[in-house]
Structures are given as C-alpha cells and as structure tokens.
N, C-alpha and C positions, 0 to 999 in steps of 0.2 A: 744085488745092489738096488736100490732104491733112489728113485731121484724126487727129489722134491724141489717144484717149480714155484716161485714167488711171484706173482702175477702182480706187479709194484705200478704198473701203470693203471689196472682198472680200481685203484685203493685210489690214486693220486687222483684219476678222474673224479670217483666221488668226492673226494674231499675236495676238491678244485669247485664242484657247484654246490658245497653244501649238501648232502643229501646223504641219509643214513641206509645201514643197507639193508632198513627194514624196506625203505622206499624204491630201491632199485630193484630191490627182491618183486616187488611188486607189480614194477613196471614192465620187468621179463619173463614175471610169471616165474618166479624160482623161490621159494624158501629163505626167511631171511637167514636162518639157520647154514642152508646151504651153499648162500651167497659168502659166508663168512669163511666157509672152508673154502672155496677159491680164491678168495683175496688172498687166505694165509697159506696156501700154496696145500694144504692137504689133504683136498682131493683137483685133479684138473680138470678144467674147465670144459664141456666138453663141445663139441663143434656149434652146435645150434646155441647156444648159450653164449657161446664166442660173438653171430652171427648179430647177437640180435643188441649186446653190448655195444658192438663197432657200429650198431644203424643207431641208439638210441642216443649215441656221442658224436655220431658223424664222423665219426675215423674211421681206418681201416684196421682189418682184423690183424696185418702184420704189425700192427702201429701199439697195439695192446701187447701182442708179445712179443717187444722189443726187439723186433726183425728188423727195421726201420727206424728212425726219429720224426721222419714226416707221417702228421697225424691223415694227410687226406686221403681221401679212399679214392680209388682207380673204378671210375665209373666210366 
C-alpha cells in the first residue's frame, strides 16, 4: 500500500504570498521541479526541507503538516 501525502498547506502558503514555486524552489535551495512533487504529495517532503519551509514562513513544521491549526512555531 502506498500512501500519498498532499502537503495542502505549503501550496496555500505559497499561493497566500504570491509566489511561484519556481521562487520558493529558490529560496530553499530545491528544484522548482522538485518543489512541485511535494506540493502534489508525490514524492514527501523530507525533513530539512520541512525545516527550512516552516523558518521561511515563520510557522511551525507541525503547522505545515496539518498536526496543528496554530501557525506558530514553539521557540
């Protein structure tokens, strides 16, 4: 069995500030290519990439994969 994860919050962040995800690819250092397959859940995300998401948005990593509804990070 296979699961496939839809990662629906780091698609809403971007589209919440405008920004495509040639540009976020950019700004984490990731493949716009590769940023596309985690939005669309096929392939996941994988931890550092998680990491660097929830610092670039100021949320927390639970907050991205919908473990939470509160965006703030536990500093």
């Amino acid at each position: 069995m296979v699961i496939q994860l839809k990662y629906k919050r780091i698609r809403e962040l971007r589209e919440d500030h405008d920004y495509t995800q040639a540009q976020i690819g950019a700004q984490i250092n990731v493949p716009q290519r590769a940023y596309a397959y985690y939005e669309s859940g096929e392939r996941m995300v994988p931890p550092p990439v998680l990491s660097a998401l929830a610092d670039f948005y100021g949320v927390s990593v639970d907050y991205l994969l919908e473990r939470t509804d509160n965006p703030k990070m536990n500093l």
